[in-house]
BASEKE-877857 format. One line per 2 residues: their letters; for each residue x negated, y negated, z negated of C-alpha. Coordinates in Angstrom, 2 decimals. Last residue first. Layout:
<rs>
a = X:Y:Z | ...
</rs>
This chain:
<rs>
xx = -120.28:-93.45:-102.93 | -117.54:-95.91:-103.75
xx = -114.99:-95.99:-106.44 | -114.04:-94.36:-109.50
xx = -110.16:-94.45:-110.91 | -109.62:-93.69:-114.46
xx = -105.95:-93.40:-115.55 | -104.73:-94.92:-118.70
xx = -100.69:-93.94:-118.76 | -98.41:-96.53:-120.64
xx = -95.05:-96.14:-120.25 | -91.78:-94.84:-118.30
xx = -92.31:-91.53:-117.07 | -94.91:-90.43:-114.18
xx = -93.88:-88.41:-111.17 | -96.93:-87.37:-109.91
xx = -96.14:-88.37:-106.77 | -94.74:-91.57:-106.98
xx = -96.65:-93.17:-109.86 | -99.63:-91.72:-108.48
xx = -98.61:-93.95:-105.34 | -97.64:-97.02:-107.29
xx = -101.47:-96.39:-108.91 | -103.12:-96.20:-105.53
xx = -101.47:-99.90:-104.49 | -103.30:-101.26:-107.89
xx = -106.86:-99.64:-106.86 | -106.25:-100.83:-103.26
xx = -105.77:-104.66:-105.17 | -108.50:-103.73:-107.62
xx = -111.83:-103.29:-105.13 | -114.82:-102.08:-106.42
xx = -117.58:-100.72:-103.87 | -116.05:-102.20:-101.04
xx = -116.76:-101.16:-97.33 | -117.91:-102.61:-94.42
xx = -115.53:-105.68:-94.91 | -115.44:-107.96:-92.48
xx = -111.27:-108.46:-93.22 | -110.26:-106.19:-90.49
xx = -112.88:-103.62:-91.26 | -111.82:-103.65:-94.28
xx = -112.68:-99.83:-95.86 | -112.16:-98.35:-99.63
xx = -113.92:-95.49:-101.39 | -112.22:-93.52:-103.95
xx = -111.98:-90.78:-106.62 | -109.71:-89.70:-109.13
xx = -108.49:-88.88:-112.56 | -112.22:-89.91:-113.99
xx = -113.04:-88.19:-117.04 | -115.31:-85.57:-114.97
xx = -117.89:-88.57:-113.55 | -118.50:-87.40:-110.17
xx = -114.21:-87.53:-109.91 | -111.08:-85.62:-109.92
xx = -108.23:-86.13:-107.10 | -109.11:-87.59:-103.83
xx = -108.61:-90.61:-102.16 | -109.41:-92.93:-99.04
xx = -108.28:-96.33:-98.83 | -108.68:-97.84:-95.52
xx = -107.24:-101.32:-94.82 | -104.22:-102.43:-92.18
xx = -104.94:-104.78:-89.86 | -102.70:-108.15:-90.49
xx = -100.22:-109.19:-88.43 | -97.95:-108.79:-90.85
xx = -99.21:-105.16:-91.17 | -100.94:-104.04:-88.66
xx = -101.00:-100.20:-87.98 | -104.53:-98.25:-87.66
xx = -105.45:-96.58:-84.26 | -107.55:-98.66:-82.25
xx = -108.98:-100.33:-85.07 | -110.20:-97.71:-87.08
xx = -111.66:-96.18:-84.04 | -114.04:-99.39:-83.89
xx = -114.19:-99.18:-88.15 | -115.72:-95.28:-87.71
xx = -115.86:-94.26:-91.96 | -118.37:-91.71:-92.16
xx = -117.30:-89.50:-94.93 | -119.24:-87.06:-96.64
xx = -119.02:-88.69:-100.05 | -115.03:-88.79:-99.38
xx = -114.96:-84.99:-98.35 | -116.96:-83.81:-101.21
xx = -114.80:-86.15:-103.64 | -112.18:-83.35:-102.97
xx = -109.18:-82.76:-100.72 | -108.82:-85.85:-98.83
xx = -105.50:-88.55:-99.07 | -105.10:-91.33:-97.44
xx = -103.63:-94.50:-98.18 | -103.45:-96.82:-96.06
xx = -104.13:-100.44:-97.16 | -102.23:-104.07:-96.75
xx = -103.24:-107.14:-97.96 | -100.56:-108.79:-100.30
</rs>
């Protein structure tokens, strides 16, 4: 699968403000398989207040400036609220927005 990073910001201020670098992105990021790993920055909460959380998602490696809907960074986020928030056995609908 294409690889992302996941990381984590405190609020869907911090994602709106950010100003994703993909040169620095490049010097520092892990590859994966040989392949550069992609940005996927989080936050809990949402614009729209039914939405569990927010996100914006960077490929530099793959050309990508940055997508405004991606569901393979969606998917790896959900094994990650999985993880964290510790979630039982069974359905859980969890709205993700994305982009800015």
């Amino acid at each position: 699968g294409v690889p992302f990073l996941l990381i984590p910001v405190h609020d869907v201020g911090a994602t709106q403000r950010l100003e994703f670098d993909p040169q620095l992105w490049e010097k520092i990021v892990p590859f994966v398989d040989g392949a550069l790993a992609s940005a996927y920055v989080y936050c809990r909460g949402g614009v729209n207040h039914v939405a569990k959380f927010h996100a914006r998602m960077f490929a530099s490696g793959m050309g990508i400036v940055e997508d405004p809907a991606t569901g393979s960074a969606a998917a790896a986020l959900s094994g990650a609220i999985h993880h964290f928030d510790r979630l039982t056995d069974g359905h859980h609908p969890i709205l993700i927005e994305q982009g800015v």
